[in-house]
Structures are given as structure tokens and as C-alpha cells.
TIMARMI-884888 format. One record per residue: chain; z, y, x of N, C-alpha, C in turn; residue in three letters. Coordinates in steps of 0.02 Angstrom, whole numbers, plus 50000, padded with zeros to 5 digits. Each point is the difference from the previous one (the first is absolute). Layout:
<nodes>
<node c="A" n_w="Z" n_v="Y" n_u="X" ca_w="Z" ca_v="Y" ca_u="X" c_w="Z" c_v="Y" c_u="X" r="Ala"/>
...
</nodes>
This chain:
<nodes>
<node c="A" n_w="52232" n_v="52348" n_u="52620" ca_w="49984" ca_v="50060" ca_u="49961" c_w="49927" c_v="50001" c_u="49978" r="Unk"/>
<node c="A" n_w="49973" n_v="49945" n_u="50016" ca_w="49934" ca_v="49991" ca_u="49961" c_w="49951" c_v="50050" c_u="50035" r="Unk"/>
<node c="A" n_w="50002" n_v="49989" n_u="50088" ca_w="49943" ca_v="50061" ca_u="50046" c_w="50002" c_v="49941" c_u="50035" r="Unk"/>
<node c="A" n_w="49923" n_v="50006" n_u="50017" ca_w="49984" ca_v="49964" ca_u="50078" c_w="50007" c_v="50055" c_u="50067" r="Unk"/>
<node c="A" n_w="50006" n_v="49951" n_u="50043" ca_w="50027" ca_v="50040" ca_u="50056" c_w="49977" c_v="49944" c_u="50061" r="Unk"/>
<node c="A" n_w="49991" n_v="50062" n_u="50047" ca_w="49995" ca_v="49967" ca_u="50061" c_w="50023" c_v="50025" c_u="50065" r="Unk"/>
<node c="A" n_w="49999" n_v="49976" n_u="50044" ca_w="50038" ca_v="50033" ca_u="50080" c_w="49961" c_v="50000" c_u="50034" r="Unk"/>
<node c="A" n_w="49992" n_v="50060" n_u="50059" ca_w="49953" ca_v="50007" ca_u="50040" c_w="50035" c_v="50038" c_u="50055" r="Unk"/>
<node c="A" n_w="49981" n_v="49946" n_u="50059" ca_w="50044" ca_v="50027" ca_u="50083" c_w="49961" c_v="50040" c_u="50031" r="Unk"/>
<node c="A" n_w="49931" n_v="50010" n_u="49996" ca_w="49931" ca_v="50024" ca_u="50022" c_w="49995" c_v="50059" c_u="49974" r="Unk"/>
<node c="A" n_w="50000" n_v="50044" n_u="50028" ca_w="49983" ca_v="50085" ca_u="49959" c_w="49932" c_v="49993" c_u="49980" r="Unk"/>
<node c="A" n_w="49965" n_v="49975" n_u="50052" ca_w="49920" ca_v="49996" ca_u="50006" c_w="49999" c_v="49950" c_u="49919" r="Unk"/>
<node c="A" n_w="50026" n_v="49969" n_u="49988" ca_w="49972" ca_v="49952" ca_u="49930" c_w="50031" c_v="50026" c_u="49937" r="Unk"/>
<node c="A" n_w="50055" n_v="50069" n_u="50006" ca_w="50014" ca_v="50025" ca_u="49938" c_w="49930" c_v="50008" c_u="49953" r="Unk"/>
<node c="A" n_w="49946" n_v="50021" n_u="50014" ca_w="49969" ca_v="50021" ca_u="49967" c_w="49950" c_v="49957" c_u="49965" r="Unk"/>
<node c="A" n_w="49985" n_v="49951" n_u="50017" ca_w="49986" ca_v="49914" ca_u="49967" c_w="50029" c_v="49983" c_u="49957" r="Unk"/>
<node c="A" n_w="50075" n_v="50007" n_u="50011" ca_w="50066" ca_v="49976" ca_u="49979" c_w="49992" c_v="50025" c_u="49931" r="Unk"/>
<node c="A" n_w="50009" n_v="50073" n_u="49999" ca_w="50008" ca_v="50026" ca_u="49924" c_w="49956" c_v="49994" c_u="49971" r="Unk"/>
<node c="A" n_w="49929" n_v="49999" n_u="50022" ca_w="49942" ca_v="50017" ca_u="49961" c_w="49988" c_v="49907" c_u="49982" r="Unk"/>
<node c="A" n_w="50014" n_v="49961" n_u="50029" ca_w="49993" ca_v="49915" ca_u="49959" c_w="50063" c_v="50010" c_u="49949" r="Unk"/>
<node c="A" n_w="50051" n_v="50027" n_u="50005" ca_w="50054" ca_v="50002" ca_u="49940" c_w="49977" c_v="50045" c_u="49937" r="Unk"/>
<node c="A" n_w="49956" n_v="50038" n_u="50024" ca_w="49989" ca_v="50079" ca_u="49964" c_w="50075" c_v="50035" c_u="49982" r="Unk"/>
<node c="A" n_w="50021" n_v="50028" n_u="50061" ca_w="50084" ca_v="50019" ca_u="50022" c_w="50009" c_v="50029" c_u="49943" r="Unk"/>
<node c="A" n_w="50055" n_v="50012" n_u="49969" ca_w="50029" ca_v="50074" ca_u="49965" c_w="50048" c_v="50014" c_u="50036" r="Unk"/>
<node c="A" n_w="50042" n_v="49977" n_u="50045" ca_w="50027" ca_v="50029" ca_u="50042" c_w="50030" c_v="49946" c_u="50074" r="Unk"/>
<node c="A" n_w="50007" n_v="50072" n_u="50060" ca_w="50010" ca_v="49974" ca_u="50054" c_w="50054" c_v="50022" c_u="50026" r="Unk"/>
<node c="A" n_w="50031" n_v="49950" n_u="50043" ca_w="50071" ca_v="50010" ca_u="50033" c_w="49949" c_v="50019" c_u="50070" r="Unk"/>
<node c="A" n_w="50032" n_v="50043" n_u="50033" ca_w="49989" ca_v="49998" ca_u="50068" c_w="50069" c_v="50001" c_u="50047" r="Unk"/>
<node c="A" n_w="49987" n_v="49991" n_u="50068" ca_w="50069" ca_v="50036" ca_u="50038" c_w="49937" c_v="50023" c_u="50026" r="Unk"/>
<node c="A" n_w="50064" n_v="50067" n_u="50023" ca_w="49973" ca_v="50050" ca_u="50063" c_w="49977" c_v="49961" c_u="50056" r="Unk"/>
<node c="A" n_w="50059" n_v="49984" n_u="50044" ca_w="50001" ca_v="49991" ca_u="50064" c_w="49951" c_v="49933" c_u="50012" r="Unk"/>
<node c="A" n_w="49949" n_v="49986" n_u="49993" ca_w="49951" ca_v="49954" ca_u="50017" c_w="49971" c_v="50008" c_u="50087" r="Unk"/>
<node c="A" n_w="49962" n_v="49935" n_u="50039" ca_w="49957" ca_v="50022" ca_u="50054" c_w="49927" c_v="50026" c_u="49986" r="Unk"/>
<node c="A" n_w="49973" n_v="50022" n_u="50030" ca_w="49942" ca_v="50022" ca_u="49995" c_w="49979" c_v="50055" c_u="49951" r="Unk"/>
<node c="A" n_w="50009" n_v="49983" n_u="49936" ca_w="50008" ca_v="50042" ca_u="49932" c_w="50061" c_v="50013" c_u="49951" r="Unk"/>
<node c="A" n_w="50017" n_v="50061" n_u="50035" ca_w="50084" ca_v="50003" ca_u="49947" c_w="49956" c_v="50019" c_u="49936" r="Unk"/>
<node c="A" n_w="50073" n_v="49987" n_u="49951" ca_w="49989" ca_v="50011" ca_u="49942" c_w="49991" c_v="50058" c_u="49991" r="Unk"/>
<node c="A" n_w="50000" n_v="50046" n_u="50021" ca_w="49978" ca_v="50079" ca_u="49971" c_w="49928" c_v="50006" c_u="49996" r="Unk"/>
<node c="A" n_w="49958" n_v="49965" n_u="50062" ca_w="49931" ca_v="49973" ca_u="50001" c_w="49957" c_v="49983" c_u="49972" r="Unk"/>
<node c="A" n_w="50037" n_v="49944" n_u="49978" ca_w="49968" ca_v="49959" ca_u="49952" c_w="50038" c_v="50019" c_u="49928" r="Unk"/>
<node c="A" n_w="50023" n_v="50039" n_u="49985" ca_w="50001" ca_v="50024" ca_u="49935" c_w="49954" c_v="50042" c_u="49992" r="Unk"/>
<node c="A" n_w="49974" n_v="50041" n_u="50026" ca_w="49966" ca_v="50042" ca_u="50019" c_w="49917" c_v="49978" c_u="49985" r="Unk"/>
<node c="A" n_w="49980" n_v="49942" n_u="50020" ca_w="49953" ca_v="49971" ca_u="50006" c_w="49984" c_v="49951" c_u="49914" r="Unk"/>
<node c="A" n_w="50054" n_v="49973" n_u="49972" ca_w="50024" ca_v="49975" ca_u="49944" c_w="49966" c_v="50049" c_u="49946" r="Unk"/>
<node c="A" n_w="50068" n_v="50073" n_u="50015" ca_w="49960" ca_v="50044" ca_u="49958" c_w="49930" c_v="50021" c_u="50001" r="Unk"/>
<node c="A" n_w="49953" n_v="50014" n_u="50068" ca_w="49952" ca_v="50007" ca_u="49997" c_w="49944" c_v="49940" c_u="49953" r="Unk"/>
<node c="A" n_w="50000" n_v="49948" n_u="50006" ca_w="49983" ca_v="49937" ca_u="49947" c_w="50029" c_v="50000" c_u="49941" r="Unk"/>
<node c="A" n_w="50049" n_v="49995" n_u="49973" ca_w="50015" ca_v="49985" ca_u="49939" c_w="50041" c_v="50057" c_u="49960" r="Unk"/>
<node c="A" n_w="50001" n_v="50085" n_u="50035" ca_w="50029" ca_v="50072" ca_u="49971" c_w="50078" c_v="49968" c_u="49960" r="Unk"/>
<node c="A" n_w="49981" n_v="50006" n_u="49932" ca_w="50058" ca_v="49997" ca_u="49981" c_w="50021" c_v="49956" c_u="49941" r="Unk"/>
<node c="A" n_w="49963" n_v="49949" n_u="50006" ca_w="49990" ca_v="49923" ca_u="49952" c_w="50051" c_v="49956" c_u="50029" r="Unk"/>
<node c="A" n_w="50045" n_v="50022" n_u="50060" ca_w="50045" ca_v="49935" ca_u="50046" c_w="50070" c_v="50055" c_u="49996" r="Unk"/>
<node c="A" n_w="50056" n_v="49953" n_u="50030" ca_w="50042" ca_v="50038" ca_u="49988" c_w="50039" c_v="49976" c_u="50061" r="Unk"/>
<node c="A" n_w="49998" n_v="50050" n_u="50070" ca_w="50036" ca_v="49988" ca_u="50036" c_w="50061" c_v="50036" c_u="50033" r="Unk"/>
<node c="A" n_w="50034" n_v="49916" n_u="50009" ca_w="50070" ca_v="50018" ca_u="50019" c_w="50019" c_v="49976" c_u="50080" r="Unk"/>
<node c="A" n_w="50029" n_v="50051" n_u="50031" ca_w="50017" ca_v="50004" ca_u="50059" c_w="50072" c_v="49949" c_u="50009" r="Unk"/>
<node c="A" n_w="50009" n_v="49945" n_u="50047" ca_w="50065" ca_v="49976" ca_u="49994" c_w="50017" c_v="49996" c_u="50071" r="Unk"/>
<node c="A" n_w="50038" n_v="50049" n_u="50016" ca_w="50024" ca_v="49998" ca_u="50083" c_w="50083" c_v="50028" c_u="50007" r="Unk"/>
<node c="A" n_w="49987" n_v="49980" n_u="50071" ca_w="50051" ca_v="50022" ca_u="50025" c_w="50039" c_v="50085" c_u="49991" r="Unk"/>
<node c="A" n_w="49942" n_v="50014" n_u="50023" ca_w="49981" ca_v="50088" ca_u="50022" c_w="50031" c_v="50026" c_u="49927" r="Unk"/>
<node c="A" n_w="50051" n_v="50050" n_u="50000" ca_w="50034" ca_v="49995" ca_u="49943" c_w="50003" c_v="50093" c_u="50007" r="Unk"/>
<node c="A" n_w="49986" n_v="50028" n_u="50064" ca_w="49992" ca_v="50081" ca_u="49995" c_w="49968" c_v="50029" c_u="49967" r="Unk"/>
<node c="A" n_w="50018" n_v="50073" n_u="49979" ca_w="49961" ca_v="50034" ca_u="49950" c_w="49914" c_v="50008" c_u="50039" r="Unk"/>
<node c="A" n_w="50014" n_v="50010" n_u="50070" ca_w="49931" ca_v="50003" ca_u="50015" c_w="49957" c_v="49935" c_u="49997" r="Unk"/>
<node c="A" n_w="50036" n_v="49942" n_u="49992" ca_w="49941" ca_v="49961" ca_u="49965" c_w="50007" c_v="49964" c_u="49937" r="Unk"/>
<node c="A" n_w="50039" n_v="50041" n_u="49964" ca_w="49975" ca_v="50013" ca_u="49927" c_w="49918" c_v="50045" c_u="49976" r="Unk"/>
<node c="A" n_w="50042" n_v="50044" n_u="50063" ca_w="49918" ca_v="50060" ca_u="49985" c_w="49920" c_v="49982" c_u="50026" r="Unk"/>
<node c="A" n_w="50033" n_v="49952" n_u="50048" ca_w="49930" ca_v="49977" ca_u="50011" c_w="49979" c_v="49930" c_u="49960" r="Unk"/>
<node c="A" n_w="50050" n_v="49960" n_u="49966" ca_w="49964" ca_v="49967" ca_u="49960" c_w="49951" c_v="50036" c_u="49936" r="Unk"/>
<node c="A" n_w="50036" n_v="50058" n_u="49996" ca_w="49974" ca_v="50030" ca_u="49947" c_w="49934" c_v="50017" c_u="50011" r="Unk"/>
<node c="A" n_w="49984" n_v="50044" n_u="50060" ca_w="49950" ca_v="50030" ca_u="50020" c_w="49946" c_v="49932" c_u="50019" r="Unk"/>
<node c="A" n_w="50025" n_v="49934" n_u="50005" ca_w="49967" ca_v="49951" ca_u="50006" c_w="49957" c_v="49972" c_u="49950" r="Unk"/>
<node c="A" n_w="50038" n_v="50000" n_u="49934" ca_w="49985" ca_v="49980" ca_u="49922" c_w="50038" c_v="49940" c_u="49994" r="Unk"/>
<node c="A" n_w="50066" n_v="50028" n_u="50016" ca_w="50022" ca_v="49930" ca_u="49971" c_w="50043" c_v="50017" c_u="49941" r="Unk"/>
<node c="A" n_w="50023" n_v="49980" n_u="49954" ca_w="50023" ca_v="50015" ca_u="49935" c_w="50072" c_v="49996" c_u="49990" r="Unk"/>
<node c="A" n_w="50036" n_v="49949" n_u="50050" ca_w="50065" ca_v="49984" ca_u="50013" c_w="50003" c_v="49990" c_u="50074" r="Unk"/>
<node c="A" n_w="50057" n_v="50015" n_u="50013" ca_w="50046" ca_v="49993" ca_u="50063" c_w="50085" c_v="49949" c_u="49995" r="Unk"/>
<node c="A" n_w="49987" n_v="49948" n_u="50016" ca_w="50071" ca_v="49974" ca_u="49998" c_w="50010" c_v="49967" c_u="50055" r="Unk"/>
<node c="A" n_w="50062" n_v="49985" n_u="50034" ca_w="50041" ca_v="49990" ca_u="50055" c_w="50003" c_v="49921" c_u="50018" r="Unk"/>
<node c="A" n_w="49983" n_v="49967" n_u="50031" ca_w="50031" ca_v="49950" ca_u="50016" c_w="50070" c_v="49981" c_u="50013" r="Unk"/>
<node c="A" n_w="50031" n_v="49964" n_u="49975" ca_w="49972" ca_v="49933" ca_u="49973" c_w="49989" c_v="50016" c_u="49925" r="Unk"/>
<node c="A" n_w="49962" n_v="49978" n_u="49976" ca_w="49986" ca_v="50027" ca_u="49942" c_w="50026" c_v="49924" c_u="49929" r="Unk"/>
<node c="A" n_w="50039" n_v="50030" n_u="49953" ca_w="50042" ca_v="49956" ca_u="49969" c_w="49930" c_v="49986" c_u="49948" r="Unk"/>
<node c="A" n_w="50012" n_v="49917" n_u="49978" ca_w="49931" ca_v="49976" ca_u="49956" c_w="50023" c_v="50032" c_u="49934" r="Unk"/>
<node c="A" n_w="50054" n_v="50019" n_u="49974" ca_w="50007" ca_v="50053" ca_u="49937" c_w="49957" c_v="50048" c_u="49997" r="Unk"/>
<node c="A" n_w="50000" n_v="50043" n_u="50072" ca_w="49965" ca_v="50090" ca_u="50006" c_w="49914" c_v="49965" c_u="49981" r="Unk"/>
<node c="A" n_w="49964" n_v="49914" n_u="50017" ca_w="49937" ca_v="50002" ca_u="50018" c_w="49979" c_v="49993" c_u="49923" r="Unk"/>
<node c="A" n_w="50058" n_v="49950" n_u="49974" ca_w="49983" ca_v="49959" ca_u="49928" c_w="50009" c_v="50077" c_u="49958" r="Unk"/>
<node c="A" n_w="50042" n_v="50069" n_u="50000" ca_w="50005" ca_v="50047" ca_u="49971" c_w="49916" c_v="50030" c_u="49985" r="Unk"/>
<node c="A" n_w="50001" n_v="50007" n_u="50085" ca_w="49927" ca_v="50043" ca_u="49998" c_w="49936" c_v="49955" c_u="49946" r="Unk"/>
<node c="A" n_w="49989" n_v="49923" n_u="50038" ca_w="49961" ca_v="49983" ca_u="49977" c_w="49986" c_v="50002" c_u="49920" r="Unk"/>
<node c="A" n_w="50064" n_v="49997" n_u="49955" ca_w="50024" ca_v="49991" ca_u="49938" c_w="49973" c_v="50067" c_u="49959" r="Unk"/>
<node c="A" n_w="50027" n_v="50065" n_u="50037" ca_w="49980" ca_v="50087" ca_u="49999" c_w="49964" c_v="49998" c_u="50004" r="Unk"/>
<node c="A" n_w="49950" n_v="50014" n_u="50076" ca_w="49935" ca_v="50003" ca_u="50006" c_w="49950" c_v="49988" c_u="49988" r="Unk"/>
<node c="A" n_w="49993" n_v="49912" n_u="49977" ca_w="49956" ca_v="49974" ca_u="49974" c_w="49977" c_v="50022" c_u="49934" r="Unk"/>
<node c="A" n_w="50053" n_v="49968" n_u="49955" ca_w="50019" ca_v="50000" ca_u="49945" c_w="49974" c_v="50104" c_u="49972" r="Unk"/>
<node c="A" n_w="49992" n_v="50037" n_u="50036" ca_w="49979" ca_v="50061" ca_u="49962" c_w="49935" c_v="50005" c_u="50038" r="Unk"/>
<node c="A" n_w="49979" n_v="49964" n_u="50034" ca_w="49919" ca_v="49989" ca_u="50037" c_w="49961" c_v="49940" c_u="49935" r="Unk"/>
<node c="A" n_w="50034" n_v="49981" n_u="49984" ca_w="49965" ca_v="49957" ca_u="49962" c_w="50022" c_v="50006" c_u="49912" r="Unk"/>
<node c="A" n_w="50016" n_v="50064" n_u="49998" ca_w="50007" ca_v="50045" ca_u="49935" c_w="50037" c_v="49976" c_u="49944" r="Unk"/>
<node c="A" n_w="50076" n_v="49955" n_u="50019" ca_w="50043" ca_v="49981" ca_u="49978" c_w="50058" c_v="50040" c_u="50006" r="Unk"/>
<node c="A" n_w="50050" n_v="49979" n_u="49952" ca_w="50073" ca_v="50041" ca_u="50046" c_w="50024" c_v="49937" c_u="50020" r="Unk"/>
<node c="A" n_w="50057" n_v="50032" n_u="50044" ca_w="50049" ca_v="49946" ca_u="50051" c_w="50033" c_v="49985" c_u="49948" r="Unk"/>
<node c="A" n_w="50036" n_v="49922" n_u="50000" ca_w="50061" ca_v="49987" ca_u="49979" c_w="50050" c_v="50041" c_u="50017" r="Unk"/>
<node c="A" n_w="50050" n_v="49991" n_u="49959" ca_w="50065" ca_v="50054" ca_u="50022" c_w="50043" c_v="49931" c_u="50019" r="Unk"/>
</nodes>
């Protein structure tokens, strides 16, 4: 789809991570050690407000942590396992009106 991308097992190196890519957007999961993703979204938004576009991808599928992704800053919430249609959709959507195009139909 014409994005670089990279993977990161380290919560501690998300933030290296995006800023050598210059992110436009981040997958997180919740359930991490040390730093869940509600955390470090949290911390994301504090650095980069609202120039990134993050998406929550977990398990945790309750309305109460829908609400707290929200209250986190994350922009999406989707369920694991997450189908590469829903990622290639977003990326295709999301991008594509971040970078002041329309989507293909």
C-alpha cells in the first residue's frame, strides 16, 4: 500500500519508533507489560497531539474499554484478531484524507 512500517515488542522504544518513521499512524494493543496501551497512548498524544492517528487493536472488546480508549486518545478501537481488509480499509481512509486526497471507491 505504498507505507513504511515497522514493529515494535518494547513499549519503551514506541517512541523512537514513530518519530524515525515520522508515524501518521499507530497500532497499539492494550494488554502490554509494564506500559499498557492506554499509557502510552496517552504519552503519544502528549508528543505528537493530533498529527498521528491512533488505533487500539486488542482483545478487550467491552464498552468500558472502548471508553477508555477514548478517554486515552485513541481514534479507533478494533478487536482482535483483526482481518488485513479492516487495516488495508483504514490505512486506504485514513491516510488518504490526512494527506488531502479522496479514497478510491
Amino acid at each position: 500500500m505504498g507505507c513504511a512500517a515497522t514493529f515494535v515488542v518494547d513499549p519503551a522504544k514506541t517512541m523512537d519508533a514513530a518519530a524515525a518513521l515520522d508515524a501518521e499512524i499507530i497500532f497499539l494493543d492494550i494488554g502490554m507489560p509494564l506500559v499498557n496501551g492506554y499509557q502510552l497512548a496517552r504519552l503519544l498524544r502528549r508528543r505528537y497531539g493530533e498529527t498521528i492517528l491512533l488505533v487500539a487493536v486488542t482483545a478487550y472488546a467491552g464498552e468500558e474499554h472502548h471508553r477508555e480508549s477514548r478517554h486515552a486518545g485513541f481514534d479507533a478501537h478494533v478487536q482482535k484478531p483483526v482481518d488485513i481488509k479492516v487495516v488495508e480499509s483504514m490505512l486506504d481512509t485514513v491516510l488518504a484524507s490526512r494527506r488531502g486526497r479522496a479514497s478510491p471507491a
